[in-house]
C-alpha positions as MATLAB code, in Angstrom:
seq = 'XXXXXXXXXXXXXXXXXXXXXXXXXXXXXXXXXXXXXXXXXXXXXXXXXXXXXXXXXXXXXXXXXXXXXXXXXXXXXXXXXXXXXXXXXXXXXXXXXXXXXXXXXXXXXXXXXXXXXXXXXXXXXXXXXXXXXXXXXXXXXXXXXXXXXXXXXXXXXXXXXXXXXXXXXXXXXXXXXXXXXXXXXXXXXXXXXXXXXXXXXXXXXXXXXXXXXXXXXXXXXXXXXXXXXXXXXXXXXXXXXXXXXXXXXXXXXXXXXXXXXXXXXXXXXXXXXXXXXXXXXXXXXXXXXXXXXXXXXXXXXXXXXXXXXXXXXXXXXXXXXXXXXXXXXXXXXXXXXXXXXXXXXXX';
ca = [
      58.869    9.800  -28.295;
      56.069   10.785  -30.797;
      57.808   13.064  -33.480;
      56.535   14.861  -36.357;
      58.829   15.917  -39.321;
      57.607   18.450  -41.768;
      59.684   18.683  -45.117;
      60.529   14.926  -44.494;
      61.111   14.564  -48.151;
      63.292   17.388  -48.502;
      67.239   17.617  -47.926;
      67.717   18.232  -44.250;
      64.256   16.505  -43.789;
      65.036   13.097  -45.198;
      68.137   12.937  -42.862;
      66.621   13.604  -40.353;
      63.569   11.009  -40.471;
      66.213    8.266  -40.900;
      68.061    9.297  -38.430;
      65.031    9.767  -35.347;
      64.329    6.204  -36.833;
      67.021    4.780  -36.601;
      67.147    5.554  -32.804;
      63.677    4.270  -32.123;
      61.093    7.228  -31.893;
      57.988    6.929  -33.716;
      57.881    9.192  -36.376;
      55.391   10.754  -39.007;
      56.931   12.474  -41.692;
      54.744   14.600  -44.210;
      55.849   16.606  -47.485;
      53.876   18.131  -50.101;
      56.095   17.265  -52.888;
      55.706   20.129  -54.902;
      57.350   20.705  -57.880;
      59.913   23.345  -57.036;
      62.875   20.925  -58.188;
      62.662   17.419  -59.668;
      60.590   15.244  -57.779;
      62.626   12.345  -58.379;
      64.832   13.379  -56.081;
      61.940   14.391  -53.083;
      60.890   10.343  -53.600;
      64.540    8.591  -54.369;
      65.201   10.555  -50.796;
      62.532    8.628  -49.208;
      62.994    5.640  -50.806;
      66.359    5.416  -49.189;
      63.928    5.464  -45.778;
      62.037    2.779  -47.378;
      59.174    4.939  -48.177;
      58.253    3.493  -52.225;
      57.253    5.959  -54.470;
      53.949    4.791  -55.634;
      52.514    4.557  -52.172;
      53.858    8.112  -50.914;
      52.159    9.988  -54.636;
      49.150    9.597  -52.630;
      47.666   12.370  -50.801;
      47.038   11.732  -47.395;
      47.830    7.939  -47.686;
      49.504    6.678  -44.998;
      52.277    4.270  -45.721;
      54.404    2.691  -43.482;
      57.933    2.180  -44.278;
      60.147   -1.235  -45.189;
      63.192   -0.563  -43.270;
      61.261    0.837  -39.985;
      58.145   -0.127  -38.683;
      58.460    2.991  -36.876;
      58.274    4.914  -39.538;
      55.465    6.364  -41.531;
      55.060    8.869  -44.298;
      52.174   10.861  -45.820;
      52.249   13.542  -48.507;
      50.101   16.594  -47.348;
      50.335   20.473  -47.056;
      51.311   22.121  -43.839;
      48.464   25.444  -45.496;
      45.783   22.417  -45.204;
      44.409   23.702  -41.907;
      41.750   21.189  -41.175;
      43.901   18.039  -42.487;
      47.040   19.074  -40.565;
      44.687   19.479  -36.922;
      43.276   15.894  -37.852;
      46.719   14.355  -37.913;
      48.016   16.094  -34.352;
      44.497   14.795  -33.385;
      45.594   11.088  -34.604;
      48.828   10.954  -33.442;
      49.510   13.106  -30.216;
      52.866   14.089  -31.159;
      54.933   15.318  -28.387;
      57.374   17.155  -30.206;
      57.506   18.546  -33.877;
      60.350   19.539  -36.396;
      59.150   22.129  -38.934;
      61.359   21.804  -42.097;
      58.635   22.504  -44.878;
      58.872   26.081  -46.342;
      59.053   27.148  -50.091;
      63.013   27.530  -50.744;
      65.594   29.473  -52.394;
      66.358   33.175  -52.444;
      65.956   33.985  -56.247;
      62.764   32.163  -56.524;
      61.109   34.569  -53.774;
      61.468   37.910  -56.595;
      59.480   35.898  -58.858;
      56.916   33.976  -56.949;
      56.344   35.748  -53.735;
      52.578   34.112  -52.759;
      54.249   30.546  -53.119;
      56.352   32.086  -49.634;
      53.545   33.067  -47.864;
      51.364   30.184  -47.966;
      53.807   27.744  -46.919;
      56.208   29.508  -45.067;
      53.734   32.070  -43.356;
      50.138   30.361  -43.390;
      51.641   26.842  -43.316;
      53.915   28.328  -40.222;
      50.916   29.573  -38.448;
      49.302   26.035  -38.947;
      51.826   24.235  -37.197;
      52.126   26.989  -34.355;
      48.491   26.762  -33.830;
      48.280   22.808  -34.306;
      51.542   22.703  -31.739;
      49.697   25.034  -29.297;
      46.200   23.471  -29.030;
      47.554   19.601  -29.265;
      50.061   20.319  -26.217;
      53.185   19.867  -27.949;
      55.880   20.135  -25.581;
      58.675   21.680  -28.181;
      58.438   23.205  -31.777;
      61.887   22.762  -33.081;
      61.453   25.237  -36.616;
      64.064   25.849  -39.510;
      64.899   29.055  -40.028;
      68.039   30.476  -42.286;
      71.056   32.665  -41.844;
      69.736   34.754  -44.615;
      67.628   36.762  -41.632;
      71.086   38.474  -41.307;
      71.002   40.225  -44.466;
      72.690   43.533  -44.651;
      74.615   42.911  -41.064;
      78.130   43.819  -41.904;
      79.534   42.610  -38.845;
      81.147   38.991  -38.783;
      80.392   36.400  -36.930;
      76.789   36.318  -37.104;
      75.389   35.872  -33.580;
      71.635   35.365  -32.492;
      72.081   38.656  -30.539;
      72.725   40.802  -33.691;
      70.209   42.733  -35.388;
      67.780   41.086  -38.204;
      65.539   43.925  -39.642;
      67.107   44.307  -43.026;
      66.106   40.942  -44.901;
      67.544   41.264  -48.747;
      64.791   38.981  -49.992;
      60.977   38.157  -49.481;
      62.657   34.654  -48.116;
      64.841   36.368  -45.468;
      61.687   37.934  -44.590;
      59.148   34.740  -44.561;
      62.054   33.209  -42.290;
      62.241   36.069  -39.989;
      58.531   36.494  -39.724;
      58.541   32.684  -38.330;
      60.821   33.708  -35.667;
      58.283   36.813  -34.571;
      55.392   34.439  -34.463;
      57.156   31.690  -32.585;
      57.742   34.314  -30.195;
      54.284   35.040  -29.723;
      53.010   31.406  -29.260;
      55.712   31.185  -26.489;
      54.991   34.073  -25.074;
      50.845   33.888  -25.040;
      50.857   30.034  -24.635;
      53.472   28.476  -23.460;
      54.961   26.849  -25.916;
      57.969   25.832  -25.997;
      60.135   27.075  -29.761;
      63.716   27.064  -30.823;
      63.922   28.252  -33.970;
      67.564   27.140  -36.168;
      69.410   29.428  -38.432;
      71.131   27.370  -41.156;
      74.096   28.497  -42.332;
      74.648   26.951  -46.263;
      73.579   23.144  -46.019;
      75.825   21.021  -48.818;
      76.392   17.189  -49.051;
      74.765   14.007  -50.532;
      71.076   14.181  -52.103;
      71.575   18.325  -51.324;
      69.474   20.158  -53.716;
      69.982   20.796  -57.263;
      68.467   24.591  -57.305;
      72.079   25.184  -54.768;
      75.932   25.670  -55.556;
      77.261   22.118  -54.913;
      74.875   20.435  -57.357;
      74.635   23.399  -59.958;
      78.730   23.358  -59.889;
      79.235   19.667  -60.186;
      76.670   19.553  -63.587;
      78.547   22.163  -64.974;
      82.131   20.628  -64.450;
      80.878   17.353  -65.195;
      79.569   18.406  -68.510;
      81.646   21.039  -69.633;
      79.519   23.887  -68.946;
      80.299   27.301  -67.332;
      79.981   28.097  -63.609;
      78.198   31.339  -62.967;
      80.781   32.904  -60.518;
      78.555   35.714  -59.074;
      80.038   38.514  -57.705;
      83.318   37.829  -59.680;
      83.598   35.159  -56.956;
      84.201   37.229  -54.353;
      81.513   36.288  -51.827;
      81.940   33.934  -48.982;
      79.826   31.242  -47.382;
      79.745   29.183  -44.290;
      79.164   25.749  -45.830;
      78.230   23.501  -43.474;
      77.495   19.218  -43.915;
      74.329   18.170  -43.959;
      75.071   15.650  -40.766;
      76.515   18.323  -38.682;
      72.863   19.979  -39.505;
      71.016   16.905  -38.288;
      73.462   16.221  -35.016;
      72.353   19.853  -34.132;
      68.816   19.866  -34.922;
      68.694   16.414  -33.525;
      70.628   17.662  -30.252;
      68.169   20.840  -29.794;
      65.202   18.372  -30.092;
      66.674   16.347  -27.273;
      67.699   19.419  -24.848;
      66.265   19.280  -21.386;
      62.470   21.123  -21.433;
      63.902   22.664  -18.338;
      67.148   23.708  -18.647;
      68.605   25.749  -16.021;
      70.636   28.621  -17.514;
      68.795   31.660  -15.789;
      66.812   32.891  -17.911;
      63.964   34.487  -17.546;
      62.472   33.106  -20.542;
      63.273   29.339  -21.284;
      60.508   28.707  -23.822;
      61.866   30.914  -26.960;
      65.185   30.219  -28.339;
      67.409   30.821  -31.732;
      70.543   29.220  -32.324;
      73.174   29.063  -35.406;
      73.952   26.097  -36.821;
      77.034   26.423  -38.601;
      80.783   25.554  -39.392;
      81.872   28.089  -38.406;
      84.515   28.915  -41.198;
      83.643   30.615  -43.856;
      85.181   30.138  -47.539;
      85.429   32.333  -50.554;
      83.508   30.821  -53.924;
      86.542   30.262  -55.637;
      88.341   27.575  -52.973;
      84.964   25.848  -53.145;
      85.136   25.331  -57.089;
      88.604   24.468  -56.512;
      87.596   21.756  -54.272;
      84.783   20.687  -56.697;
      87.205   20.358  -59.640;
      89.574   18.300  -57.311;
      86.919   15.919  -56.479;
      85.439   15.654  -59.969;
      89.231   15.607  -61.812;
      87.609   18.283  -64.556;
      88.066   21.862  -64.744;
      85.393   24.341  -64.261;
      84.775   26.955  -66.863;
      84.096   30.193  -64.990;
      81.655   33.171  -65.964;
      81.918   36.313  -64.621;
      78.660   37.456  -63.055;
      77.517   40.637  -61.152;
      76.003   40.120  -57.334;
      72.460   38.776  -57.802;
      69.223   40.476  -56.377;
      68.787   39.112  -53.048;
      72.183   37.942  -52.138;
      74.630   38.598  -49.659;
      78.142   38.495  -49.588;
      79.434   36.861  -47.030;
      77.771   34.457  -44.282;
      79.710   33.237  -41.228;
      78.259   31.498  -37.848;
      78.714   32.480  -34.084;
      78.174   28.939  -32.995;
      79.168   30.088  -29.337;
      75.718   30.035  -27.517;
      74.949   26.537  -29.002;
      78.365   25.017  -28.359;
      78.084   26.368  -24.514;
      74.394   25.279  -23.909;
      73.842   22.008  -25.969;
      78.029   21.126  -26.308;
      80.117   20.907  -29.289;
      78.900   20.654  -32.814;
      80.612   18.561  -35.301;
      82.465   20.663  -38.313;
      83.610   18.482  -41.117;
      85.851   19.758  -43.274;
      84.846   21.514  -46.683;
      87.501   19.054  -48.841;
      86.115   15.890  -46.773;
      82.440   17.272  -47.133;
      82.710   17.842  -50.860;
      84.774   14.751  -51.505;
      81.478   12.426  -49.956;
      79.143   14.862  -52.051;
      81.081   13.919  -55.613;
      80.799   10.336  -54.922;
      77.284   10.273  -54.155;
      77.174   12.889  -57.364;
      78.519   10.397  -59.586;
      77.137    7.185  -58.063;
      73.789    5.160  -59.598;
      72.199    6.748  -56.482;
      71.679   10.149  -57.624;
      68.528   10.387  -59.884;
      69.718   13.510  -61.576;
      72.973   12.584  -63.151;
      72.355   12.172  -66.114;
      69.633   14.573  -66.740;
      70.620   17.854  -65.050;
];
């Protein structure tokens, strides 16, 4: 299987490159590398898919990588229009994984055009590219932030998602409305995956689990918005690639009676939320230092609490893996303190 991976040098997007290799499809991975966060991180990630660094800071150079000849990577925008339809045109992928976007909550308030080029032009580019090049399934990242003000817990795809609390809760939900066009005008064929709070190895350093472990690790305080009451649904990065990877797999004709099998949403989640403070705690475990907490008031943009329905995924596409925060966080820390991670010393 022919498989494009947008984002593939980002956090979920590196995983899950490796992983479709691993297995034998033929994959194309593109990123932009943009200089959100570090980009020694976005290339130490591919280099652990045997993409080198000096051959991927090219734009539009394809390189091939050293670990799998099945493999290739090239760094270009998903908003290039005419460069993205001339790579569909080269390749003839038959399915695609849309992980690029422009990230993070906070950053939206102070940089709202960097969300609508990639997240809402670069979107469009990939539904259009999907649509004209006969894709046969547009597997697309969207974020549990989509749930914004919705007091009721779980979250389920069912529940209602017109109150974004940021211009990135927006972008996200926008993709979902547009994938639901392309289905329903062309035929094509979109599940679109609400996140729930990714965490574990090579994760981010603009989240909680990276920002947390600097600060314990060099004596620094941890900004404990909210007072620390706020909750999350943190969820391991490889129980996000076994269900992305699963939903990219799913039968194109799956009998569930439907009348509409081309347009789907699922959660992907664990399922069980924690409050900020048992998360620190498990941090400091797994570090052996003690966190120096700051007080902070709710941020613009946030939520406080996230929790995932999982039901309609675990009954269509079977039972998701849930790993367990302390076992999650304990892999994180040793990756965290290992030669591996770029950023130790310099965060």
């Amino acid at each position: 299987m022919k498989v494009l991976v947008t984002g593939a040098a980002g956090f979920i997007g590196s995983y899950v490159i490796r992983r479709l290799a691993m297995r034998g499809d033929d994959v194309t991975g593109i990123d932009s590398i943009n200089d959100y966060y570090d980009t020694r991180l976005k290339y130490a990630r591919l280099n652990e898919c045997g993409i080198r660094r000096e051959d991927a800071e090219w734009d539009m150079n394809i390189t091939t990588s050293s670990q799998f000849s099945n493999l290739r990577f090239i760094r270009m925008q998903i908003e290039d229009t005419e460069r993205l339809d001339m790579l569909f045109r080269k390749f003839g992928f038959d399915k695609v994984i849309n992980l690029a976007a422009q990230a993070g909550v906070r950053y939206s308030i102070d940089n709202p055009a960097a969300y609508m080029r990639s997240n809402l032009d670069g979107f469009l580019n990939i539904l259009e590219c999907c649509s004209h090049h006969k894709v046969k399934h547009l597997v697309y990242a969207s974020s549990s932030s989509v749930y914004g003000k919705n007091n009721k817990t779980p979250f389920c795809e069912s529940d209602r998602t017109d109150t974004p609390m940021s211009l990135y809760a927006a972008s996200k939900k926008s993709d979902e409305l547009m994938a639901h066009c392309y289905s329903n005008l062309y035929g094509l064929r979109t599940t679109g995956l609400r996140y729930f709070t990714v965490y574990g190895p090579w994760g981010r350093p603009d989240m909680a689990p990276m920002l947390f472990a600097d600060a314990i690790s060099h004596g620094k305080p941890i900004k404990m918005f909210n007072g620390g009451y706020m909750t999350r649904d943190f969820t391991y990065i490889d129980d996000i690639v076994e269900g992305t990877i699963r939903v990219l797999d799913c039968n194109d004709s799956k009998a569930d009676g439907k009348d509409n099998l081309l347009y789907e949403i699922y959660n992907i989640g664990c399922s069980h939320p924690v409050r900020l403070t048992e998360f620190i705690d498990e941090m400091e475990k797994a570090l052996a230092r003690t966190a120096i907490k700051e007080i902070m008031p709710m941020q613009p943009g946030d939520v406080c609490n996230t929790f995932a329905d999982t039901s309609k995924f675990e009954k269509e596409l079977g039972k998701l893996p849930k790993t367990p925060l302390h076992e999650g966080i304990g892999r994180f820390a040793e990756w965290y303190k290992s030669d591996k991670n770029p950023l130790r010393d310099i965060l």
